[in-house]
N, C-alpha and C positions, 0 to 999 in steps of 0.2 A: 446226739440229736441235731439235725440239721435246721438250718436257719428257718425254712420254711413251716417247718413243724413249730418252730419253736413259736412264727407268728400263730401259727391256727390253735396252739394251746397260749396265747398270751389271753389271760382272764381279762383283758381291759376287751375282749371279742363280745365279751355277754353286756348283753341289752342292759339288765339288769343290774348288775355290777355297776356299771358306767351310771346309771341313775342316783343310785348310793352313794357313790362316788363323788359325780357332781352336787349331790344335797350336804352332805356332810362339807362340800369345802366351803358352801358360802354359808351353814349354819356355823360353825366351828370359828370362820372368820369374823362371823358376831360375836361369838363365845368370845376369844379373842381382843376385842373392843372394848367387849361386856367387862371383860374381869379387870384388863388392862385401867380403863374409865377410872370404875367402879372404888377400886383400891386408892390410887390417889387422890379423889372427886374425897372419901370418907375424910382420909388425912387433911386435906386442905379445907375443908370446912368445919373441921375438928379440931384444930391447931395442932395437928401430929398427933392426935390421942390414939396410942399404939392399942389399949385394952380395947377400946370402943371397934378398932378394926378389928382386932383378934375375937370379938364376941360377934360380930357381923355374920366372920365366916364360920363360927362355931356354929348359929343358929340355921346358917346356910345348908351348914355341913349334916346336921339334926334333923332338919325338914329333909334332906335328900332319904338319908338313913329310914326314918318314920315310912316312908312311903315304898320305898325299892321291894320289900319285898309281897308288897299291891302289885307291883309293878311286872315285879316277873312271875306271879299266876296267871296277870292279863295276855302278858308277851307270848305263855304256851298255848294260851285260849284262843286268842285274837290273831287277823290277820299282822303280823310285824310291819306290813309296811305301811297299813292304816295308823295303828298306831304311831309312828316319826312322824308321816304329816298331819295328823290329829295334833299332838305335840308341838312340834312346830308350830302350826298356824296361833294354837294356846300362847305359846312362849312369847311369839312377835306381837299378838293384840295385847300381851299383860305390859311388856315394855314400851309399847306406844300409849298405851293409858296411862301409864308413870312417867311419862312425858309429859302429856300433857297437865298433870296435875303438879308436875316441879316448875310449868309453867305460871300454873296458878299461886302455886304455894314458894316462893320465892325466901323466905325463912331459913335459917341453915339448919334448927332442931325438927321444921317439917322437910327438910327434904332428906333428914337422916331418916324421919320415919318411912316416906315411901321408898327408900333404898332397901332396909330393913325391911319392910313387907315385900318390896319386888323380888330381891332375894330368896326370901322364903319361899314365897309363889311362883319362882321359876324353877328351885330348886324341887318342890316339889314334882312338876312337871318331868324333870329331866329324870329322877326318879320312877318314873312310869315310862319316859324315851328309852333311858340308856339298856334295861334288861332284853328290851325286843330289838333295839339297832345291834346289841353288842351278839345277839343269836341270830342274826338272818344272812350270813356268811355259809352257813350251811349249806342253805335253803335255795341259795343262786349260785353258786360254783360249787364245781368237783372238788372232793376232797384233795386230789394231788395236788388243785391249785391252791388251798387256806392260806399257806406261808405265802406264795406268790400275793394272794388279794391281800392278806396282812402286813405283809412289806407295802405293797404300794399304799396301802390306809397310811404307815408310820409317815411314809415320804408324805403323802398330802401335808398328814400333822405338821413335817419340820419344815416343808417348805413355808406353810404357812406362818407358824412361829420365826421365821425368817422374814417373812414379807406382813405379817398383821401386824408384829410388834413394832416394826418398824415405823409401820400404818398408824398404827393406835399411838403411839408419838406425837409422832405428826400432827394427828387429827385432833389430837389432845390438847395441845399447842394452841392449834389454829383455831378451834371451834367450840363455842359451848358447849356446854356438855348436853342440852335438850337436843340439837341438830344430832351428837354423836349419837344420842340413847335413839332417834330416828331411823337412823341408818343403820344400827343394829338390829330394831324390829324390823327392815325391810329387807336383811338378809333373814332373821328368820323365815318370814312368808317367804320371800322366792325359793327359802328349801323345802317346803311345804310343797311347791309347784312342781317340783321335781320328784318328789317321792309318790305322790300321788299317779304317776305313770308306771312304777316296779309293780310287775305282776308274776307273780310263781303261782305252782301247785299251795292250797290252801284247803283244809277241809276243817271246817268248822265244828268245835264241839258241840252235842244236841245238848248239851245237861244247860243249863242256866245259871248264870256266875251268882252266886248268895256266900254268905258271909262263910255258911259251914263252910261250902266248897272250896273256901279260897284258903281259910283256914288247915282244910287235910291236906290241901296241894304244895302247902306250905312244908308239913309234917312231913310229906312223902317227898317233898326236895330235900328235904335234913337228913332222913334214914336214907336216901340216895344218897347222898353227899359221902357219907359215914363210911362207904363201902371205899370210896374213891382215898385211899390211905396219903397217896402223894401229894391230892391235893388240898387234903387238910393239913398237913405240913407247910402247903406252902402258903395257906391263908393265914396259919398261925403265925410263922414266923412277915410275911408283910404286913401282917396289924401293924407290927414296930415298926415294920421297915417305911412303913407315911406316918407313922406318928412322929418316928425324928425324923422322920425328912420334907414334909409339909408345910412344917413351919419358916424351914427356910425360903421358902419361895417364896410365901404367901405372907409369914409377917416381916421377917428377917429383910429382904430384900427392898418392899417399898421403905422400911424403915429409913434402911441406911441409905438410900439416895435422898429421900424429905429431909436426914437427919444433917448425918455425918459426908456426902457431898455436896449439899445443896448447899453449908452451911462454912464450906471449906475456901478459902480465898483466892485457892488455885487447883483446876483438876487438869487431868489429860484430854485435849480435843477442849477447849471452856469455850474455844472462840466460834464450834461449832455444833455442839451438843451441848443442850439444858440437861440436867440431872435426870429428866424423866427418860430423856432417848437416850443417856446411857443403861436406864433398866433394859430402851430395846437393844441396846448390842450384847448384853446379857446374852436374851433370848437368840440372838441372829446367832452367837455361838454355839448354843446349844442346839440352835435348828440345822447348821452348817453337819456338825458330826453326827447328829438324828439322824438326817439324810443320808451321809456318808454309811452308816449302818444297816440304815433298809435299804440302800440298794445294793449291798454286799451280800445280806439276806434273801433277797428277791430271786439273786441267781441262780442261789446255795436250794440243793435237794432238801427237802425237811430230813431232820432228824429221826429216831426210833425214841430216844431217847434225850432230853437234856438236862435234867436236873442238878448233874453235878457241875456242869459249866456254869451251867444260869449263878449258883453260888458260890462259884470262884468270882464272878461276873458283878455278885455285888461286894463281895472282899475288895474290889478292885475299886468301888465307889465309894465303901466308907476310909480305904487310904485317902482320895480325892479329897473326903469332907474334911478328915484331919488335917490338912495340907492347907486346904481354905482356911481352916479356925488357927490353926498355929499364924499365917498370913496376914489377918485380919488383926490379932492380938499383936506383933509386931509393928506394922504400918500405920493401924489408926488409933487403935485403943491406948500403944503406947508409942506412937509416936507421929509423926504429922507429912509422911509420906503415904497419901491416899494411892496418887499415881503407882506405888505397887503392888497395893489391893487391887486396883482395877486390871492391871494387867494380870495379876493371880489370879483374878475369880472369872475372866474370860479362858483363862487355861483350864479353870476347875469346869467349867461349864463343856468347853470342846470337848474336856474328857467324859464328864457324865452324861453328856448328850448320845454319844455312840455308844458308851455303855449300856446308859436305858434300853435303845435299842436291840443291843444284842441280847438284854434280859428280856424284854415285853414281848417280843414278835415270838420267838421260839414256844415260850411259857404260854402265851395266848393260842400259838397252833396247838399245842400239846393238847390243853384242854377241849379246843373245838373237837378235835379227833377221840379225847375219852369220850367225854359226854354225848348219851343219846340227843338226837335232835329235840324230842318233844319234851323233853326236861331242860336243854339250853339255857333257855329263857330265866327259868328260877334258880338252876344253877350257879346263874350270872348274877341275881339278884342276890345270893346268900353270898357271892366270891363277895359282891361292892359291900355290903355289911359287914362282912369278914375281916375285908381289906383296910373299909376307911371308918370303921366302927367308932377308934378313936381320935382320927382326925379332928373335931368340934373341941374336944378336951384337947386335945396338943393345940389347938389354933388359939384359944385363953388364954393354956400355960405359957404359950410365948407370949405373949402381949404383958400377962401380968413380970417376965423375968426382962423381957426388952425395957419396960418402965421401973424394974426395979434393980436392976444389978446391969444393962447393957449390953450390945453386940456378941461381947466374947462369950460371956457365959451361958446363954443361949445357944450359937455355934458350939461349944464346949459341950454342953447337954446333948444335942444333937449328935454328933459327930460319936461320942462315946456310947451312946446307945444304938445308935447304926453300928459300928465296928462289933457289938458284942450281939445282936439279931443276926448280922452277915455271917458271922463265923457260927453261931448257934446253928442255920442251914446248912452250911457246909458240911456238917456232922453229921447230918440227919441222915439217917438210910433210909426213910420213909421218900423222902423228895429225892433221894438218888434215883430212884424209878418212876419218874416224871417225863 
């Protein structure tokens, strides 16, 4: 294929695309902010109460689940692109009202509360976003282009996990946290202003959305689902695969900087990074090889098939976890060389960063290309249930093993139930025809 061809099929050509595009990177760059904030803001007004974070995002994690599959009946019903800026606009006036009311309520037990309810109420939200954003890829580009628009989605993602975490640092640092929760509902609404210009073919169902209907549409995404043999294999074995691996980001990680470097009398870089912008060099790692992967991706022809890669692909991430936890048990747990955790876990992250990659992009085309367009929607809503089902429960059980037995043994849980989910795929002949 020559150059010029290659620009006239470049998917960043559609009107359409590029709107998505650009709504996602300034909604995502709130996301971003959102979570970055949100997770330390708990800790520091909690005195490090590791359970109280881990029941946060459990409750978070609950309301998502509760609603998602609302979410993806409305997604096959409704136009997709109303829905992201309906949502949108939703998400940014709820985090500007929890603004203003952390304004008013200045208390650290009330502002645990409107965190706790913002949470809920945004997680609901996204619950009803993510099923119709995650299917309207179909809907705006050629199928030959999927992998091509899904590589570029991963790149925005890493770029921005390179550049927001960095951001959210910073912003962290320098700014109350009412100015930051601002600036995050004003990226919502400016992605609201964007999505509301994507227009595709839409043809609206005549029946009238009621409780029955939402209910058989449900039934009839399950007995669809049923037929699809690989990709219930692969919903079954990634239940595990975020249940031990969730918790490391999400409680694992703020722990041990609030904890075990905040609390250390000498780090690497002290004279230039606070403990929290080393969480963003974390993330800059993993956004560096993220990227590195989607645009290896982006070149590459889609596959006929990946399954069995995708699960050598994560064998290769639960060796990474083991590597962290044995690293981690060494340096700080027993002994008082932090500086070479921190250089371990920015190795562990460059590796799982292009790893994820190499597993989401593939795994994510495969599926857009099973699934009919007008089941997507709900599809996508039984994968997120499927997937992050028990997320909420893993986000507890770490909170309650971080406060009761410490870093290692949590990493130790993790690591050894990823190693034995990873290799369970691998086996699977069902996901080898994925």
């Amino acid at each position: 294929m020559n150059n010029n061809t290659q620009k006239k099929d470049n998917v960043f050509r559609n009107r359409n695309f590029r709107l998505v595009f650009l709504g996602a990177l300034v909604s995502e760059l709130g996301a971003i902010l959102y979570s970055f904030s949100v997770s330390f803001y708990i800790l520091e007004i909690s005195e490090n109460n590791a359970f109280l974070q881990g029941l946060y995002l459990a409750l978070c994690g609950v309301a998502m689940l509760l609603i998602t599959p609302v979410g993806g009946v409305i997604g096959d019903r409704k136009s997709k692109a109303k829905i992201m800026f309906v949502c949108d606009y939703l998400k940014g006036g709820v985090i500007l009202l929890a603004t203003v009311l952390m304004l008013l309520f200045r208390e650290a037990e009330a502002q645990l509360v409107i965190l706790f309810v913002l949470g809920i109420l945004g997680n609901f939200i996204s619950g009803i976003f993510n099923p119709a954003a995650g299917a309207i890829f179909p809907h705006i580009v050629r199928e030959e282009q999927l992998q091509q628009a899904n590589s570029y989605y991963a790149m925005k993602s890493s770029v921005e996990s390179i550049l927001g975490i960095v951001l959210a640092g910073i912003l962290y640092a320098l700014l109350p946290i009412h100015i930051l929760f601002f600036l995050i509902g004003a990226c919502y609404i400016a992605s609201g202003i964007s999505e509301m210009m994507i227009r595709y073919d839409f043809h609206p169902s005549g029946e009238r959305l009621t409780l029955k209907l939402a209910l058989h549409d449900m039934a009839e995404g399950i007995a669809y689902l049923r037929t699809k043999k690989a990709i219930l294999a692969l919903l079954a074995s990634v239940l595990f695969i975020n249940f031990f691996f969730a918790p490391v980001t999400g409680n694992f990680l703020p722990f041990f900087v609030k904890t075990d470097l905040a609390s250390a009398q000498s780090y690497l870089l002290d004279n230039v990074l606070t403990p929290e912008l080393w969480s963003s060099v974390f993330s800059v790692c993993f956004g560096i090889s993220s990227l590195l992967g989607a645009a290896i991706l982006s070149g590459r022809a889609q596959a006929e098939k990946c399954g069995r890669k995708a699960a050598r692909t994560l064998c290769a991430m639960a060796a990474v976890m083991v590597a962290v936890t044995v690293s981690f048990f060494i340096f700080v747990d027993r002994g008082t060389q932090v500086n070479g955790f921190l250089i371990s876990l920015c190795l562990g992250c460059l590796s799982v960063g292009f790893l994820i990659s190499c597993f989401n992009i593939p795994v994510t085309t495969a599926i857009m290309r099973i699934v009919d367009k007008d089941k997507l929607s709900k599809v996508n809503s039984l994968t997120s249930i499927g997937t992050q089902g028990m997320i909420p429960i893993a986000s507890v059980l770490a909170g309650v093993i971080l406060e009761a037995f410490g870093g290692t043994a949590l990493l130790a849980f993790c690591s050894v139930g990823f190693t034995i989910t990873a290799l369970t795929l691998l086996f699977s002949r069902s996901f080898r025809e994925l």
